[in-house]
VMD Tcl script that builds the backbone (N, CA, C; Angstrom):
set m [mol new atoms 252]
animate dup $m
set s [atomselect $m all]
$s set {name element resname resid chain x y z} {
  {N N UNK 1 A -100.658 -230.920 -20.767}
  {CA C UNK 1 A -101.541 -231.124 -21.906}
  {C C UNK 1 A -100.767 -230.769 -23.176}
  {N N UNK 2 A -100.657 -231.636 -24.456}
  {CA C UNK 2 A -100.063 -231.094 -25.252}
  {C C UNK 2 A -100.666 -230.539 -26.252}
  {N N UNK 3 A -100.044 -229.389 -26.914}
  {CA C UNK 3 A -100.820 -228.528 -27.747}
  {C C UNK 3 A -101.380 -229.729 -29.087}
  {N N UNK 4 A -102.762 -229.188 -29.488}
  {CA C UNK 4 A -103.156 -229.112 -31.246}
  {C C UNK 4 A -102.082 -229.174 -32.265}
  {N N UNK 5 A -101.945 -230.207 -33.578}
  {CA C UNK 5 A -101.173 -230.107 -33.934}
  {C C UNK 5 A -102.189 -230.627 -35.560}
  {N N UNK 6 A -101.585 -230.159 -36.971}
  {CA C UNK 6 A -102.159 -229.918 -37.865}
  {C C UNK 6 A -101.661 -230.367 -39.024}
  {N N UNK 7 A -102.603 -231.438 -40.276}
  {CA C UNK 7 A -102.306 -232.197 -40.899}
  {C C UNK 7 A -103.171 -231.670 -42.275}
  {N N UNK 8 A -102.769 -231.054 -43.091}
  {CA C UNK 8 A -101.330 -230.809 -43.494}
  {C C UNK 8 A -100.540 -230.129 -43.030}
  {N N UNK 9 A -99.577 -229.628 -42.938}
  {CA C UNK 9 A -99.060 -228.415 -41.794}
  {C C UNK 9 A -99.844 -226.848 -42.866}
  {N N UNK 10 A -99.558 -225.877 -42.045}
  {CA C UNK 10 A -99.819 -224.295 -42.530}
  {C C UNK 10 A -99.107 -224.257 -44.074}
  {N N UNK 11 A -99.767 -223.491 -45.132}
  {CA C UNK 11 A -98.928 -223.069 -46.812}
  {C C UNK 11 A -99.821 -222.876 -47.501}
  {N N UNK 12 A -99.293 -222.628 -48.447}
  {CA C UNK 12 A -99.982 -222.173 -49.915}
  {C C UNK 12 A -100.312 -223.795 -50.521}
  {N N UNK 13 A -101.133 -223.605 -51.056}
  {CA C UNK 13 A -101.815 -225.169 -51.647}
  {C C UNK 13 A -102.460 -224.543 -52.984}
  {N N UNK 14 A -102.782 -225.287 -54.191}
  {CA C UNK 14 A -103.104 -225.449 -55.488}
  {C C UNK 14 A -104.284 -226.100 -55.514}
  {N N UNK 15 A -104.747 -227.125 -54.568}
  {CA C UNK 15 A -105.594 -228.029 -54.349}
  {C C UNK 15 A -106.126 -227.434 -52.939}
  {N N UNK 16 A -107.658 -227.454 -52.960}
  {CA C UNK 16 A -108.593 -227.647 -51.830}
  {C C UNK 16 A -107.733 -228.726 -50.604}
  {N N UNK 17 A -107.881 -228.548 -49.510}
  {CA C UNK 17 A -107.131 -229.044 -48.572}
  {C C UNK 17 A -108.399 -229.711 -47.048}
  {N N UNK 18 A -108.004 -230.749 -46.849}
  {CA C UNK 18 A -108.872 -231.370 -45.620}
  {C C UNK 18 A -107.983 -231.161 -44.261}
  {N N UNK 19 A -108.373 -230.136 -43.691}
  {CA C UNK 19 A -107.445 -230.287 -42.613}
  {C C UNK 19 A -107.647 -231.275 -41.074}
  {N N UNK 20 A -106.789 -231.987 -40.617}
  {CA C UNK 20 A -107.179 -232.878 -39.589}
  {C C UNK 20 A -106.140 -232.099 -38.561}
  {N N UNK 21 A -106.651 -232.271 -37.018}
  {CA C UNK 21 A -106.612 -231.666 -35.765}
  {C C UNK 21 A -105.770 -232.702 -34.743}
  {N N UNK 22 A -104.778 -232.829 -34.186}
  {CA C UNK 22 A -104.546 -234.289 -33.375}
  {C C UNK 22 A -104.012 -233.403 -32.134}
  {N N UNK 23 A -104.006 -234.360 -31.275}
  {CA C UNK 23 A -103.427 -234.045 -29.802}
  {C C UNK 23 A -102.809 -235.339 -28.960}
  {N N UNK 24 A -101.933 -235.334 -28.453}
  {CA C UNK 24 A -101.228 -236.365 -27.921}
  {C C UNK 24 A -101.701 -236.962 -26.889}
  {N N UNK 25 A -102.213 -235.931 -26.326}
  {CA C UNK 25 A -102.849 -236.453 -25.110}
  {C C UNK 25 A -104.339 -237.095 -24.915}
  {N N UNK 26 A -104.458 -238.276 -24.358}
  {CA C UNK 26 A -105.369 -239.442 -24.535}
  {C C UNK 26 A -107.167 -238.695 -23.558}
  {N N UNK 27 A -107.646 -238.919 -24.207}
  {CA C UNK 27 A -109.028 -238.567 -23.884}
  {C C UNK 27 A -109.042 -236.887 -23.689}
  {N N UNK 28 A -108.363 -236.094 -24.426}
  {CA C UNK 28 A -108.109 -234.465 -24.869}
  {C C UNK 28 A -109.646 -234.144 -25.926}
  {N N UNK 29 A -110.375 -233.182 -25.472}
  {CA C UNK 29 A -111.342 -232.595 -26.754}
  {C C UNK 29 A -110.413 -231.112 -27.196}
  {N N UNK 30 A -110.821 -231.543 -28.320}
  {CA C UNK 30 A -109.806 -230.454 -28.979}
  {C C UNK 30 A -110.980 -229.223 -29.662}
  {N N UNK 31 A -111.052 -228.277 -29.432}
  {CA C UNK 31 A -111.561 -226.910 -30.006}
  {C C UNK 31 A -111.553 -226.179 -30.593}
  {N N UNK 32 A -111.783 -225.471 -31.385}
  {CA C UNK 32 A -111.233 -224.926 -32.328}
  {C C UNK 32 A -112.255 -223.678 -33.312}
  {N N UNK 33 A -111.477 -222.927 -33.883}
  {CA C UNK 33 A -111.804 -221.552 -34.798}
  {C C UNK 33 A -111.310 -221.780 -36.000}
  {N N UNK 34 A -112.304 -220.705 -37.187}
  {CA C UNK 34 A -111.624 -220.724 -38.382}
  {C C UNK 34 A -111.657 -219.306 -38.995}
  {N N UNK 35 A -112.003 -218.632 -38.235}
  {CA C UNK 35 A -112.088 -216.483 -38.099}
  {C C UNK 35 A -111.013 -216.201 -37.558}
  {N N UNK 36 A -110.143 -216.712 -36.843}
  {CA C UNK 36 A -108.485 -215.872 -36.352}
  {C C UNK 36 A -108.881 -216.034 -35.207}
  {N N UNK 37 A -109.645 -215.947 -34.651}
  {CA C UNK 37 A -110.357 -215.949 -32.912}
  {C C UNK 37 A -109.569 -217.046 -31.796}
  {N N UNK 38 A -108.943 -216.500 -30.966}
  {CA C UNK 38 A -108.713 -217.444 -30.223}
  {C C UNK 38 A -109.770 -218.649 -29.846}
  {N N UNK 39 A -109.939 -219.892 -29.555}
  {CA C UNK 39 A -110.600 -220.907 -29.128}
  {C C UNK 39 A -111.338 -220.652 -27.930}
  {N N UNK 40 A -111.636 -221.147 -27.310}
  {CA C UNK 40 A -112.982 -220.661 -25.764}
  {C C UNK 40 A -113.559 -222.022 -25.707}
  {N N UNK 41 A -113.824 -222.138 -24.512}
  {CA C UNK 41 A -114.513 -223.344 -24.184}
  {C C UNK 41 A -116.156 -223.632 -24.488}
  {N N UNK 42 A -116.288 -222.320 -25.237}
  {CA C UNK 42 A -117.288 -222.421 -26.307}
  {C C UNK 42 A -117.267 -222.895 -27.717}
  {N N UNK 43 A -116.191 -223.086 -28.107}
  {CA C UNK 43 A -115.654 -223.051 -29.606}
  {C C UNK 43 A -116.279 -224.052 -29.957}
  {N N UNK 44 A -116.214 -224.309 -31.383}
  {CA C UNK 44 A -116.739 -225.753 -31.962}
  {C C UNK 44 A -115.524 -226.803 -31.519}
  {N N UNK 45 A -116.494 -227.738 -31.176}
  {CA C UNK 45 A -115.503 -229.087 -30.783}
  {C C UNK 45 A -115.350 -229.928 -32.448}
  {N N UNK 46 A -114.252 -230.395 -32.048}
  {CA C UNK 46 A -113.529 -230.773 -33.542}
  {C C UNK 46 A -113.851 -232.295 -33.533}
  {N N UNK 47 A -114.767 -232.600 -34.476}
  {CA C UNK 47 A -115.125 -234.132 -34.826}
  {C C UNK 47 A -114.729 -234.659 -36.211}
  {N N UNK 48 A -113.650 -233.703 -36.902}
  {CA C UNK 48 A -113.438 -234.280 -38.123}
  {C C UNK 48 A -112.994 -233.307 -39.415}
  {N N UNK 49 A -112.232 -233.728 -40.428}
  {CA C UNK 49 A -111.351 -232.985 -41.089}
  {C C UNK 49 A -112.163 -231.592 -41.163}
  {N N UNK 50 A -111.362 -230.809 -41.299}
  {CA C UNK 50 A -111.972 -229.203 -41.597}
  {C C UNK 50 A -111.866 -229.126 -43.380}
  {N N UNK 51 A -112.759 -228.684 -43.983}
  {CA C UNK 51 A -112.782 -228.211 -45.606}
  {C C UNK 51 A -111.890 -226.894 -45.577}
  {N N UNK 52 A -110.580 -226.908 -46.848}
  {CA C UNK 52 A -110.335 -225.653 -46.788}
  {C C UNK 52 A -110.327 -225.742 -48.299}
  {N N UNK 53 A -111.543 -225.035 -48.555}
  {CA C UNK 53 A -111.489 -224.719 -50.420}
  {C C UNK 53 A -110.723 -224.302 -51.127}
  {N N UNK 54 A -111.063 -223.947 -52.367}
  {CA C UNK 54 A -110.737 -223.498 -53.524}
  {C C UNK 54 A -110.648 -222.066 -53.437}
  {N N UNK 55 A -109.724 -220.850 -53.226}
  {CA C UNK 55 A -109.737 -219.435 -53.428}
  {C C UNK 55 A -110.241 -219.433 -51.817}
  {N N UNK 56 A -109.578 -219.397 -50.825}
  {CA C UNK 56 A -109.879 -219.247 -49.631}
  {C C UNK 56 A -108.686 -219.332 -48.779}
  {N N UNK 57 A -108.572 -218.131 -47.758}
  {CA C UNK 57 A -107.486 -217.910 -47.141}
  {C C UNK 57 A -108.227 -218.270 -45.978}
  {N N UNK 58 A -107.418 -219.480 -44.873}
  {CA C UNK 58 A -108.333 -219.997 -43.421}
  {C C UNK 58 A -107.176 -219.594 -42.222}
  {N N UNK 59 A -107.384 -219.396 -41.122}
  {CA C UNK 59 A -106.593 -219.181 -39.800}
  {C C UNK 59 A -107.311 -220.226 -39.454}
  {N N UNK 60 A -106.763 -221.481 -38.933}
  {CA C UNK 60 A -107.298 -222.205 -37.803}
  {C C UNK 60 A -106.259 -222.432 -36.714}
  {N N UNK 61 A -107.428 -221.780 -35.382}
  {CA C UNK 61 A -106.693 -221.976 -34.147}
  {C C UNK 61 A -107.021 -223.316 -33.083}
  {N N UNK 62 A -106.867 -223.811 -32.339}
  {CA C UNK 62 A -106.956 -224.764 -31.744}
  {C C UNK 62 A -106.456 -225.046 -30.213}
  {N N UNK 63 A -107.236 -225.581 -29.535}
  {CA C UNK 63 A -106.595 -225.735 -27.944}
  {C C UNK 63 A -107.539 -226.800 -27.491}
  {N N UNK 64 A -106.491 -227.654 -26.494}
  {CA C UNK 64 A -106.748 -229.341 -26.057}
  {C C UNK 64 A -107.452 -228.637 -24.829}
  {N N UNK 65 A -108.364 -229.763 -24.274}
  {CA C UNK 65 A -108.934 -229.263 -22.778}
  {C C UNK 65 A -109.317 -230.933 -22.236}
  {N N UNK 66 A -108.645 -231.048 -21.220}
  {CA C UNK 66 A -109.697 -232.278 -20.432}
  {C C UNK 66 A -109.760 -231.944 -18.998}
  {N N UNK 67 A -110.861 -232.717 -18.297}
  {CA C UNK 67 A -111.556 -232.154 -17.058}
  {C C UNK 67 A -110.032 -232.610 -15.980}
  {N N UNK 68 A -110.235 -231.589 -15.414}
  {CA C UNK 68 A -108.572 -231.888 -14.188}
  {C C UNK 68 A -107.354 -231.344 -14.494}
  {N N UNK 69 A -107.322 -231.242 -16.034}
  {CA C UNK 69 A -106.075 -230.741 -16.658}
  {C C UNK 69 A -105.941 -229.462 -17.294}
  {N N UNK 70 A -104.646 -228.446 -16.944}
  {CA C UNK 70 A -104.669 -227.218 -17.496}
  {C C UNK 70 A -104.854 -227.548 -19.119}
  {N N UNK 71 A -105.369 -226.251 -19.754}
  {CA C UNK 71 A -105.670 -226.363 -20.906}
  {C C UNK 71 A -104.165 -226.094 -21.651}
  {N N UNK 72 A -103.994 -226.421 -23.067}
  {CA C UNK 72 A -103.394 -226.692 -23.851}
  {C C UNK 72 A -102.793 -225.129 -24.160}
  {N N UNK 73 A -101.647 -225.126 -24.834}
  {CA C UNK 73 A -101.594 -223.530 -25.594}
  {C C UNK 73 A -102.215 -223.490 -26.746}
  {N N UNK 74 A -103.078 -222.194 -27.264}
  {CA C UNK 74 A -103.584 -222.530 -28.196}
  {C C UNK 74 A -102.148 -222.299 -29.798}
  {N N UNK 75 A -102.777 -223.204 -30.473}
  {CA C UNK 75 A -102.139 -223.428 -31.854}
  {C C UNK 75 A -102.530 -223.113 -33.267}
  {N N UNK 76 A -101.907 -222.191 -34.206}
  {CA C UNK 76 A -102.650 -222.005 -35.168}
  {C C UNK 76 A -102.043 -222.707 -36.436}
  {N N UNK 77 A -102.757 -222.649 -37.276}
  {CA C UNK 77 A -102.170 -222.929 -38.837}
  {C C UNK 77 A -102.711 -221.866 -39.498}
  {N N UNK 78 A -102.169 -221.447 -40.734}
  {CA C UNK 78 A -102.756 -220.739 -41.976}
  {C C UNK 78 A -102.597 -220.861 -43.003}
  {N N UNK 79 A -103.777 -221.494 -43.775}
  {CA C UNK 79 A -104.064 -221.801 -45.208}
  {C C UNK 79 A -104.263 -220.836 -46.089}
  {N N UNK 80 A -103.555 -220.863 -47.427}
  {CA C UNK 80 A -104.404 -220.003 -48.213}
  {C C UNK 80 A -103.817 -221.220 -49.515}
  {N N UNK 81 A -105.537 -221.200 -50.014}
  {CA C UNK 81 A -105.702 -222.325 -51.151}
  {C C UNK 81 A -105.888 -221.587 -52.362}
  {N N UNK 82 A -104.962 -221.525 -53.131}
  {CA C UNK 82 A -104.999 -220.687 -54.729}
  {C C UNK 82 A -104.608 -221.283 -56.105}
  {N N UNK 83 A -105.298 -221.576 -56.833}
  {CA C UNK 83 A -105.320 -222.321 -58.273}
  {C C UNK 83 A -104.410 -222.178 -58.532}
  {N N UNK 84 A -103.620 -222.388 -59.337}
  {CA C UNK 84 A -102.029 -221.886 -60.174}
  {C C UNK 84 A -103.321 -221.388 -61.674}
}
mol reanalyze $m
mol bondsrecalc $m
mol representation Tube
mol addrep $m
């Protein structure tokens, strides 16, 4: 299974940021946190860009899962979005 991977990558940003979630592997649900928390097969399932505002520092973690297949390693990014 291949890991979560993250668009824009992890940095400092000036501008509010949309973050998008991908995985290589074909029919993968991808999971995911935005508290530092590792992922769980409880986590919110990822249907679409994540908001990362204005004056906001985000950890998002992430891990692929499909039925039959070991799960993914989980993957993080970290945002912090600050005005100049």
């Amino acid at each position: 299974m291949a890991a979560p991977s993250f668009s824009p990558a992890a940095g400092t940003y000036t501008t509010a940021k949309n973050v998008t979630i991908h995985c290589t592997t074909s029919g993968a649900k991808i999971l995911y946190t935005t508290d530092g928390s590792d992922p769980t097969a409880s986590s919110t399932p990822y249907t679409g860009a994540i908001s990362v505002p204005l004056n906001t520092t985000m950890t998002i973690k992430a891990m692929a899962i499909k039925t039959d297949w070991t799960d993914s390693p989980t993957t993080s990014a970290g945002y912090n979005v600050t005005p100049n």
